[in-house]
N, C-alpha and C positions, 0 to 999 in steps of 0.2 A: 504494500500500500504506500509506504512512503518512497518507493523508486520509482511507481506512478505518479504521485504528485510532482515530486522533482522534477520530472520529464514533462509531465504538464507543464511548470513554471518554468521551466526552460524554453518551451517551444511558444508562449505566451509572451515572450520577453526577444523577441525576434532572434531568437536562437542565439545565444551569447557566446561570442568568441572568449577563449581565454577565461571560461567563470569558474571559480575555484569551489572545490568542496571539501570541509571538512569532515571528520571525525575523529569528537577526542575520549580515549579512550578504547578502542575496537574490538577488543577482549579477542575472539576467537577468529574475528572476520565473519563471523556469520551473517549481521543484520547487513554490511557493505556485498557480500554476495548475493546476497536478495537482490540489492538496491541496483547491481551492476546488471545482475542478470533482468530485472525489468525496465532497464535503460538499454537493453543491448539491438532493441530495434526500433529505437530511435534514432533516426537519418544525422550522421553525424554528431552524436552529445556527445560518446565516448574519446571521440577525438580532438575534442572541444572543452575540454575537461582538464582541470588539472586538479586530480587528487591527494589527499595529506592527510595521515595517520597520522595521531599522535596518541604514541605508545610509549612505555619508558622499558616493557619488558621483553629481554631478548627470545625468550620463550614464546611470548604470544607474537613478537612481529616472526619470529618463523613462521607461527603456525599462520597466518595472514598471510604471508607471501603465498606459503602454496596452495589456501583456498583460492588467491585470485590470481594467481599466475594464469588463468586458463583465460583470461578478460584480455583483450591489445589495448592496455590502456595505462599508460604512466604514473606509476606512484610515487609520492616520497614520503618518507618516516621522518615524522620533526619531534 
């Protein structure tokens, strides 16, 4: 539900170049793979996107990296 919204207000917002999205906090990656996977066909969001975990633990950005490793979409851990 809420990777539909997002994608709604994205496409509402004349498709925003360069719009950032957070998440602080992402524990396991679970709620951001929801979010990616119901943003994955929308025309252009993922490549338009620039995503930012902010995690402090190296345990859980592993396990992040490889729930979403399987998305073409740029992340960075802050």
């Amino acid at each position: 539900m809420i990777g539909a919204w997002i994608g709604y207000i994205w496409m509402q917002n004349v498709e925003l170049k360069n719009a950032s999205l957070v998440e602080m906090g992402p524990g396991t990656g679970l709620m951001m793979e929801d979010i990616l996977r119901a943003t994955s066909n929308i025309k252009g969001f993922h490549q338009n996107i620039n995503l930012y975990l902010l995690e402090r633990s190296e345990n859980l950005k592993k396990m992040q990296k490889e729930k979403l490793q399987k998305f073409n979409i740029n992340i960075e851990w802050i």
